[in-house]
N, C-alpha and C positions, 0 to 999 in steps of 0.2 A: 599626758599633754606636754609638749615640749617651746622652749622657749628661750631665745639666748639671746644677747644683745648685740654679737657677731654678726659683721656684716657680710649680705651673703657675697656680695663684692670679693673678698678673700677667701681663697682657699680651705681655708680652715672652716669657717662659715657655712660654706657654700657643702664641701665633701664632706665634713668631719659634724656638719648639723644637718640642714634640711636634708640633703640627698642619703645623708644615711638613716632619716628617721623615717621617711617618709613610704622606701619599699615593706617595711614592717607595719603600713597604715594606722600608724601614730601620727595623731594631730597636731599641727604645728601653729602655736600662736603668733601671729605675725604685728610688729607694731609699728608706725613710723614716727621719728623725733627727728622735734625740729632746733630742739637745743643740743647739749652736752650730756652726754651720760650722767644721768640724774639717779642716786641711789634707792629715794624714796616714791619716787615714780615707778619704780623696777618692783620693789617689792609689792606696791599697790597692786601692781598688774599680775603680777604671782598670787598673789592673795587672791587678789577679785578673778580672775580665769581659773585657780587651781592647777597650775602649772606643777610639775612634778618633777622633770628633770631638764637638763641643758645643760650646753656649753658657755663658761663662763671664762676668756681671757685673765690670766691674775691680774691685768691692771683694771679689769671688774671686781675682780673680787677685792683689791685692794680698795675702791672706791665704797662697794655695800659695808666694807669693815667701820667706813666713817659712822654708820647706823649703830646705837649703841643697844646692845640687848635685843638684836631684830626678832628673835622668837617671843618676845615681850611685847614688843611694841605690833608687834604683825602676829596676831595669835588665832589665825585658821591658813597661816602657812601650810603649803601639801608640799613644799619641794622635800624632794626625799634623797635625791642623787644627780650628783654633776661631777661636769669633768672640766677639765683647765687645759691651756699648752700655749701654743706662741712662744712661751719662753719659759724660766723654771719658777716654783710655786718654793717661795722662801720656806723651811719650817714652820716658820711665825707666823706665816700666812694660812698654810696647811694646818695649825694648830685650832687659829680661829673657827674655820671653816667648820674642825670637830666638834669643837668646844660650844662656839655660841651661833652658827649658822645649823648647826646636827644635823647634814646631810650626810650620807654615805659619798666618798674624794675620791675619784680619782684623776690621773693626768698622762699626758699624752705628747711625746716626744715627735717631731719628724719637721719638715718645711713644704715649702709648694714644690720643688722638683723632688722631693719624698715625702710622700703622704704617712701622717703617725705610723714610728717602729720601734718606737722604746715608750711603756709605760705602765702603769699600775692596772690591777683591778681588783675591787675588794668584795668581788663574790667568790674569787677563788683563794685570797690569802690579804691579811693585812698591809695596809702598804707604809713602810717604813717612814718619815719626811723630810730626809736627808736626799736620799739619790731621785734621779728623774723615773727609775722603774726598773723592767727588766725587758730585753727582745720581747716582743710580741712573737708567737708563736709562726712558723713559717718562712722567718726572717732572718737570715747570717749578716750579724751586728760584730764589730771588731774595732779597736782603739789603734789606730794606725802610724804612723812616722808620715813626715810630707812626700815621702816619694810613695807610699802606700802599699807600704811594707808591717804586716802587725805585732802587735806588742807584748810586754808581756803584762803577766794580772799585775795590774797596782801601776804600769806605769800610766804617764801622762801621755797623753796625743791628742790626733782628734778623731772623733767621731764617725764613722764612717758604715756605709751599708752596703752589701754586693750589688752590684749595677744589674744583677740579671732578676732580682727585687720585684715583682710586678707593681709594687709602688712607687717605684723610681719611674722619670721623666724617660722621655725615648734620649731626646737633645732639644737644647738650645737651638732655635730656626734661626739656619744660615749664624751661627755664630761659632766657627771651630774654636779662635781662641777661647772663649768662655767654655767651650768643653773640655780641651787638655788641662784647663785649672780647675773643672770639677771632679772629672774622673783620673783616679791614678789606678794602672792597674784594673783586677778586679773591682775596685772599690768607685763608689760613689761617695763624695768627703762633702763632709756638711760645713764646714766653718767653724763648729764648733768643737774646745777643746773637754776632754774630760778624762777619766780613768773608769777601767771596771774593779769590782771584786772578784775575789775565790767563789762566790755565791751566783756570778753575771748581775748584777746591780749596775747600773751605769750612775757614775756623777760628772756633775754639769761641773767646769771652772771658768768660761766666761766665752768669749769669741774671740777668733784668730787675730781678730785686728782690734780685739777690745783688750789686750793683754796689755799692762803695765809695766814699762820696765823703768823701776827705782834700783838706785844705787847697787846697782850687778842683780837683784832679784825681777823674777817675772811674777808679776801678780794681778791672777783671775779676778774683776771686779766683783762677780758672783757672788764670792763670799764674805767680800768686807760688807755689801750691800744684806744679806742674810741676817749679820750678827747686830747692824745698825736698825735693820728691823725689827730687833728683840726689844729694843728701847721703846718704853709706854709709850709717848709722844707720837712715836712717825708713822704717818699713812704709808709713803713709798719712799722712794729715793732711787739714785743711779749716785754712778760712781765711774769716774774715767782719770785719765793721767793728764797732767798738766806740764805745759814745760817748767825746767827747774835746772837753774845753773850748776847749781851743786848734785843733784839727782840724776839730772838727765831726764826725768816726770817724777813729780808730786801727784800725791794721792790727793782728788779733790771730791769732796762728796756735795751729793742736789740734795735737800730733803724737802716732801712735804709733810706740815704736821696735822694730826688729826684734829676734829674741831675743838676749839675749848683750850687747847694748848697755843702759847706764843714764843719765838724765837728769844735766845737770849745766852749771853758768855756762857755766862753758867751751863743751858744746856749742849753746846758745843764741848766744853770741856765733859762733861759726862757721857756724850756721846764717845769722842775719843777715845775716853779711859774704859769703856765698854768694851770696845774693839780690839783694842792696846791688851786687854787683860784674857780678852776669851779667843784670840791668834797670835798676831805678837806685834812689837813695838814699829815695826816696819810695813805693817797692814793700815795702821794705823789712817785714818786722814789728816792729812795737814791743815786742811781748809775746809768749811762746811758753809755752805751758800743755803737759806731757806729761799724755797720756793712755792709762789699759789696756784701755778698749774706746769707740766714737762710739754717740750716739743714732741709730740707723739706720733705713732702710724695711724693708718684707719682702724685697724685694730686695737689701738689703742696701748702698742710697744713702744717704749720711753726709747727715742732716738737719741745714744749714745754721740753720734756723730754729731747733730744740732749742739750739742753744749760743748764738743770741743771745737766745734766750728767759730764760739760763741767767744770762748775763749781765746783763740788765735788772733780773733777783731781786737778784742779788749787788752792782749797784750802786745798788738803792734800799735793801738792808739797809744800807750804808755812810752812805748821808744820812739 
């Protein structure tokens, strides 16, 4: 029995849940809410239907994590197996999932003009919690330069997938410009930047227009966001650049924290020295702002943009 909170409204939702469970005549539990993604309402209905698998966005999973001990507190759980995507599944996020949700993980690369092409699956081999996966089988995947030219192993670019792909989009309707900036080349370029291995592993380092640039360095929010995750305290967080006279952008971090936890110097400086000690002093954040809920998508992807939108306000109200 299948069951996701994804709307079918998104692409993800709609191709990557129902329409794909549905030609396999797996039943699908359907529910409507009239509130906010509620974590213990989620598990009820897992529980009371015997729901077994689905698609869970990480900012779902990031919200069931507030549930403490769910295989404790929900004890005729049947979920057995789900999968994530939208965006990338921190380690710490991925860890939980093993540890105290014990489903079999996996996750799932791609966007609505490419339908998932990089990701995990753990009936054919373990999936590591560092990278987003490997090509899906079928699929010529390649790390590209912006003119969309490929790279080699280990370097940085971005992400990209052959246009002739049967998951890739035909075109944008009636929009040329928006195509000469999707496609280079062979390539269909997703936005997003990362590197492979010697092994084809893909890793995620943030989006093209999410990249940071402090004082001469470029830095992926991805992974300062990852390592602040490791900290007991935080539900989620985001992480964007802030303007900075001296910098050119400061690292400024969102957190929310789990329940039971409160904001305080104290845990900002521990946060920092978290980050500072396990990348390095220049990953670091300069500023950390708690927060009770993020500007989000439908699907529930923490908009990067709304908080530096938010910022821009806040710092022309100041001049």
């Amino acid at each position: 029995l299948y069951y996701s909170p994804a709307d079918w409204a998104w692409a993800g939702g709609l191709l990557d849940g129902l329409l794909a469970i549905w030609p396999y005549g797996i039943p699908v539990l359907a529910y409507r809410s009239k509130a906010r993604f509620d974590p213990d309402v989620t598990f009820r209905l897992l529980e009371k239907y015997g729901a077994s698998v689905g698609l869970y966005p990480p900012t779902a999973l990031k919200v069931l994590r507030e549930v403490k001990q769910p295989r404790e507190k929900y004890k005729q759980l049947n979920l057995r197996c789900i999968v994530s995507g939208a965006e990338p599944v921190s380690p710490q996020l991925a860890k939980w999932v093993d540890e105290e949700l014990q489903v079999e993980f996996n996750q799932g690369f791609g966007q609505t003009e490419a339908n998932y092409f990089i990701g995990t699956c753990s009936a054919v081999e373990k999936a590591r919690l560092e990278p987003l996966g490997k090509p899906y089988p079928g699929h010529n995947v390649s790390i590209v330069s912006p003119e969309g030219v490929p790279l080699k192993t280990g370097e940085s670019g971005e992400i990209a997938i052959r246009r002739d792909s049967p998951v890739v989009m035909r075109e944008y309707w009636k929009n040329p410009a928006a195509m000469s900036d999707k496609f280079k080349k062979e390539w269909c370029m997703t936005g997003d930047l990362g590197h492979m291995d010697d092994e084809g592993y893909v890793y995620f380092q943030g989006r093209n227009d999410d990249v940071i640039k402090s004082s001469g360095y470029r830095i992926g929010p991805s992974e300062i966001e990852a390592k602040i995750m490791e900290y007991k305290s935080v539900a989620s967080c985001a992480v964007i650049g802030v303007p900075d006279p001296q910098r050119g952008q400061a690292i400024k971090a969102f957190v929310k924290l789990l329940p039971g936890f409160k904001p305080s110097d104290e845990m900002i400086k521990e946060i920092q020295m978290h980050v500072k000690t396990r990348l390095a002093a220049h990953e670091a954040p300069r500023e950390i702002e708690f927060m009770e809920e993020f500007p989000s998508t439908v699907t529930g992807k923490i908009m990067r943009r709304e908080l530096r939108a938010r910022e821009e306000v806040r710092l022309r109200a100041k001049q």
